[in-house]
C-alpha positions as CSV (number, residue, x, y, z in Angstrom):
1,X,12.3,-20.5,-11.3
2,X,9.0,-21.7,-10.9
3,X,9.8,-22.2,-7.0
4,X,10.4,-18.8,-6.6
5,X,7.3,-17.7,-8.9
6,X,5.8,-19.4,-6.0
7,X,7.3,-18.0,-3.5
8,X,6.7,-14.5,-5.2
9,X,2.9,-15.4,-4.9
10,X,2.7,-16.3,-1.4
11,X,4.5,-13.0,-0.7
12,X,1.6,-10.9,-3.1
13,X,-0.8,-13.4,-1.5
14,X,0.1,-12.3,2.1
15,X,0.7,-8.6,1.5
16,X,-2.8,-8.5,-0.1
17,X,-4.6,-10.5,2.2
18,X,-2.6,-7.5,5.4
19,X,-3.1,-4.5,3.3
20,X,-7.1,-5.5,2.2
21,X,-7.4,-6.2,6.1
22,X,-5.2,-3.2,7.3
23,X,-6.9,-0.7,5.5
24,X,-10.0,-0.9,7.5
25,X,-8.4,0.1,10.2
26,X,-8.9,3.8,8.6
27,X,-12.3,3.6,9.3
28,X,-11.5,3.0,13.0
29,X,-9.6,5.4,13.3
30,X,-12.2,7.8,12.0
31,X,-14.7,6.5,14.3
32,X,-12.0,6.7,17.3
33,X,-11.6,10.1,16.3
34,X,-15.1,11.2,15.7
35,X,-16.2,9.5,19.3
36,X,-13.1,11.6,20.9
37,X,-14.2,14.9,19.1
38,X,-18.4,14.2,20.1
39,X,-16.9,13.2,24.1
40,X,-14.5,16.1,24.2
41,X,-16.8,18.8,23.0
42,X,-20.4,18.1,24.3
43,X,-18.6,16.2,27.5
44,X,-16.0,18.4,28.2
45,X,-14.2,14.8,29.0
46,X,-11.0,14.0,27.0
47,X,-8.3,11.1,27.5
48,X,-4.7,10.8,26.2
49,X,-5.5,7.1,25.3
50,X,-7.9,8.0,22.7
51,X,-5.4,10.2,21.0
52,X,-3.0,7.5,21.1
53,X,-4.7,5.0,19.7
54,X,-5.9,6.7,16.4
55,X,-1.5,7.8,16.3
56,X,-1.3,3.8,16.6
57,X,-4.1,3.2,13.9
58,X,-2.3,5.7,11.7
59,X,0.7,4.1,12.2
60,X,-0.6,0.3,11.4
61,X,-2.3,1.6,8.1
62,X,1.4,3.2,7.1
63,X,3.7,0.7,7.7
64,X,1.4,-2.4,7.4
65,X,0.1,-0.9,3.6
66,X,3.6,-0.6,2.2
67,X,4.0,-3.8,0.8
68,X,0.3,-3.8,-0.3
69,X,1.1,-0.5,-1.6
70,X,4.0,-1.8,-3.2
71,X,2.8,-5.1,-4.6
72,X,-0.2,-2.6,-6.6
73,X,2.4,-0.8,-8.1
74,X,1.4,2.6,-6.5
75,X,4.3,3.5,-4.7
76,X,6.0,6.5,-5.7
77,X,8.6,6.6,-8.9
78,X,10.0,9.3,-11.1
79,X,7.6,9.0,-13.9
80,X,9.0,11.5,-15.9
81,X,12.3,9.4,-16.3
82,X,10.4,6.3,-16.0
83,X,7.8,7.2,-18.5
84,X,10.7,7.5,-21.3
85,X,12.1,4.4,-20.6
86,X,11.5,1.1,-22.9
87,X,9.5,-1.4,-20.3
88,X,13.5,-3.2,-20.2
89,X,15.1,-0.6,-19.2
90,X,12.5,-0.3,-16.3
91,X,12.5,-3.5,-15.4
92,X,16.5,-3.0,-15.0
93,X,15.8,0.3,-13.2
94,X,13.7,-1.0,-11.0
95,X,15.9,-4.3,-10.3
96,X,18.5,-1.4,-9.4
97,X,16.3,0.8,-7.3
98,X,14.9,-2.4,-5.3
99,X,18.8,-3.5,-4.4
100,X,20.6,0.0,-4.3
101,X,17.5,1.9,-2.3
102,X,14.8,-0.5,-0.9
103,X,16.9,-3.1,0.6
104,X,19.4,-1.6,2.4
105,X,16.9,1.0,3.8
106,X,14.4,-2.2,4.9
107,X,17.9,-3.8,6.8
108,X,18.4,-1.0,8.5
109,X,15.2,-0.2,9.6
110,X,14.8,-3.8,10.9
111,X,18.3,-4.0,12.1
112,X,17.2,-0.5,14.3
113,X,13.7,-1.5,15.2
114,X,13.8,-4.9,16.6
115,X,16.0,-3.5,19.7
116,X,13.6,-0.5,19.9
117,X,10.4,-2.8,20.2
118,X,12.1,-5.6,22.2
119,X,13.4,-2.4,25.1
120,X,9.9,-1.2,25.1
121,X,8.5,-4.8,25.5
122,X,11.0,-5.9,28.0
123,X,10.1,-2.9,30.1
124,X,6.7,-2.8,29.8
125,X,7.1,1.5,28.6
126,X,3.9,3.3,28.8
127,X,3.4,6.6,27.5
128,X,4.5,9.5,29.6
129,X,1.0,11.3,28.7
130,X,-1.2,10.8,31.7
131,X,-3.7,8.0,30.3
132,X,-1.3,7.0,27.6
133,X,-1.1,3.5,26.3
134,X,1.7,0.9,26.6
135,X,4.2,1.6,23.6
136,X,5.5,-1.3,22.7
137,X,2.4,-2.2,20.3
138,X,3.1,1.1,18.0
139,X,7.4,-0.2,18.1
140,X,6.1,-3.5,16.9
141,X,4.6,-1.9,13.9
142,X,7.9,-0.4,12.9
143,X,9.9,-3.8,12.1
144,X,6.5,-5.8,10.9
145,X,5.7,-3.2,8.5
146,X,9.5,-3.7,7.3
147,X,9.2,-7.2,7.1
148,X,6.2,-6.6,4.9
149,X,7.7,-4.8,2.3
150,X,11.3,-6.4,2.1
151,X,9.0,-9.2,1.3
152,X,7.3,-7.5,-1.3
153,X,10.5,-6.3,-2.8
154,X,11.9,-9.9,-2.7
155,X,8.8,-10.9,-5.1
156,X,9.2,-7.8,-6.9
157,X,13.0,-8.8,-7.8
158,X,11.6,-12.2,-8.7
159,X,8.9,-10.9,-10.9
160,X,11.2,-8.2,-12.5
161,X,14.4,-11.3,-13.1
162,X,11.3,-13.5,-14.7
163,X,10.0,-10.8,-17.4
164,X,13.9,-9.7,-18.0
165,X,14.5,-13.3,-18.9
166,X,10.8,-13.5,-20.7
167,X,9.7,-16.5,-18.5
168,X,6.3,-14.4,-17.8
169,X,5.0,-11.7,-19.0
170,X,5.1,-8.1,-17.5
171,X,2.1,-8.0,-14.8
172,X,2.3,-4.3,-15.0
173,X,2.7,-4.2,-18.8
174,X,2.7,-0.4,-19.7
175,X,1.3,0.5,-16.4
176,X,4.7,0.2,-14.5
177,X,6.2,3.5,-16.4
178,X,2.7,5.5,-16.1
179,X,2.7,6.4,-11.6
């Protein structure tokens, strides 16, 4: 078990280290935004790319947060089932939710993106907006962000199987009924 513990940290360790870098990437897009509005309206100038690239700095902060999102425990539940629950019974309901829910939606999502980024890489697609940006970027996003957070759930299952069996002791203690 203590392999896996450590493999359950290097994934934390990772999705920390992409969600605490990703999530400045809000700020850019603010300032992408702002810039485009000042241009636009005192210019009378606008371009498709600008646009495009705050949709693409939206999307990075989405998909590339979940597993940060996810390893902090603020992803959403049903806390009013949850809440009721003895921290066992959550720990089994989450083991559930992570294998019955989260896994096979991350497969198929990776199993649907990959071809989806690797037709818009092969083919070099750009935007069909005049100005628009090269898509395969934004596709890329789609199957890393997946990757991300199956990882996550992988060190969640590990973490959840450790406290079941009382090797360590519930990182989220009370706090995993109370989102």
């Amino acid at each position: 078990m203590d392999g896996l513990l450590k493999l359950s940290a290097a994934i934390d360790w990772l999705n920390d280290r992409v969600g605490k870098a990703v999530y400045w990437l809000v700020l850019v897009a603010v300032v992408v935004s702002a810039g485009n509005a000042v241009v636009r309206y005192s210019l009378n100038m606008s371009s498709n790319a600008w646009l495009e690239i705050q949709w693409y700095l939206f999307s990075a902060v989405f998909l590339l947060c979940a597993g940060y999102t996810f390893l902090h425990n603020e992803h959403i539940r049903i806390d009013i089932v949850s809440s009721r629950m003895s921290p066992q019974a959550r720990n089994w309901m989450d083991v559930f939710g992570h294998l019955v829910f989260l896994l096979p939606l991350c497969v198929v999502m990776l199993f649907e993106a990959w071809p989806y980024f690797m037709n818009a890489f092969r083919s070099g697609e750009v935007s069909s907006s005049a100005g628009g940006l090269i898509r395969w970027p934004a596709r890329l996003l789609i199957p890393a962000g997946f990757t991300l957070l199956l990882l996550q759930m992988v060190s969640e299952l590990i973490k959840r199987f450790a406290v079941i069996r009382g090797w360590i002791p519930d990182p989220y203690g009370e706090k995993s009924g109370s989102h």
